[in-house]
C-alpha positions, 0 to 999 in steps of 0.5 A, spaced: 585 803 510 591 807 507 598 804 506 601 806 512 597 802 516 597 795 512 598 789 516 605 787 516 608 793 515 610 794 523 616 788 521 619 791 514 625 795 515 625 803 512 629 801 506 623 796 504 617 802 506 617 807 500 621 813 501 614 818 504 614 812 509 623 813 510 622 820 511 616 820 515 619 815 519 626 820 520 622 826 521 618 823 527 625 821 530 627 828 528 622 831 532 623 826 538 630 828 539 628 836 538 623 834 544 628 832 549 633 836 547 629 843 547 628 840 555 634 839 556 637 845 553 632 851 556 633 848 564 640 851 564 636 858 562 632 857 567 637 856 572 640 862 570 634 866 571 630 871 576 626 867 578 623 865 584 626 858 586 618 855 586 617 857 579 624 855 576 623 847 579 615 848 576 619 849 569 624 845 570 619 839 571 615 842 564 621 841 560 624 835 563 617 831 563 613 835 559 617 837 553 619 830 551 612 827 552 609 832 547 613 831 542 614 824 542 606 824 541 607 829 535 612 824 532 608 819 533 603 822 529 608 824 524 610 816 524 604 813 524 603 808 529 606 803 524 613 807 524 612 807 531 612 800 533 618 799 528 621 804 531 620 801 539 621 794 536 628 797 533 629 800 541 628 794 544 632 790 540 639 793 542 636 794 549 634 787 549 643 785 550 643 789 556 638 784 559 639 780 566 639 772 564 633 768 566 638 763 570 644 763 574 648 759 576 647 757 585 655 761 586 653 767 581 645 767 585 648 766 592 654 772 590 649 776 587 643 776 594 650 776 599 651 783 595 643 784 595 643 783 602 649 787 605 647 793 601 640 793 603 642 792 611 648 797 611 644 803 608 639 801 613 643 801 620 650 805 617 647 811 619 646 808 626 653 804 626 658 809 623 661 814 629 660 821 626 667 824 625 671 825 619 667 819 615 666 818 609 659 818 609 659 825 613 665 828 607 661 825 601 654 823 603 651 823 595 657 819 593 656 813 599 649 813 596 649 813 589 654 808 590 650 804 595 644 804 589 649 802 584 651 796 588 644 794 589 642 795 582 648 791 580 647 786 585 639 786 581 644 784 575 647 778 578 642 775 581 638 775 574 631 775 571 628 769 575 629 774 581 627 780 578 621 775 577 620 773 584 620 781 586 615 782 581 610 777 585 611 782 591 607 786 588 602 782 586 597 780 591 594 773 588 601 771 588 604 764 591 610 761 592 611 755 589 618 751 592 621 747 588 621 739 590 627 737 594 
């Protein structure tokens, strides 16, 4: 067993790790970086290229998931996996403020399923419903929907992380509900 994968060396910041441990750590996040912005810098080359329309979507799709992917497995290996679980840990940390609250109160739940509600129904029927003149949804198309998305995925927010919970269980067939006494 080497020192790099002695127990507890996951929960140690860098600063406590030997300074081989720090630099491999750093080097691994390097590489990480270099990954995706390697497959973010070369799409707009490709765009800009002869070549077939078919072909540049092939590589684009390489550079956008395949390159970032790669070079995470190498960093990972450069890390170790104890690096690698620090790392992911100190990810999770600062993302974990952004995170819906498990309960809310009834008036933010209720808000929360109207705004949920409404966006599902009228991106269902306004197709239907809205004439099609000079709407906006005829003018701006990708914005009515980007803004529909937002608003469901704020309406997710609003709701909290007990119904994020209760569409979980949609997917799992062996679910049940279980209501609570009245």
């Amino acid at each position: 067993m080497t020192t790099l994968e002695s127990p507890g060396m996951t929960n140690q910041p860098p600063a406590a790790q030997s300074p081989g441990q720090k630099r491999r750590l750093l080097l691994g996040v390097a590489v990480w970086v270099v990954g995706w912005g390697l497959g973010l810098g070369l799409m707009p080359v490709v765009d800009a290229s002869a070549l077939s329309d078919g072909m540049k979507t092939t590589l684009n799709g390489v550079l956008l998931l395949g390159f970032p992917k790669l070079f995470l497995v190498l960093a990972v290996a450069i890390m170790g996996k104890p690096g690698f679980a620090y790392l992911k840990s100190l990810i999770a940390a600062r993302l974990k403020r952004f995170a819906p609250a498990a309960t809310v109160s009834p008036l933010r739940y209720r808000l929360g399923l109207i705004l949920f509600i409404a966006v599902i129904v009228l991106g269902s029927i306004g197709p239907y419903v809205v004439p099609q003149g000079d709407s906006l949804r005829m003018q701006h198309p990708q914005m009515v929907a980007m803004t529909g998305d937002l608003l469901l995925l704020v309406s997710l927010f609003i709701l909290g992380g007990d119904f994020w919970d209760k569409l979980r269980a949609l997917f799992i067939r062996d679910a049940k509900v279980v209501f609570p006494p009245s």
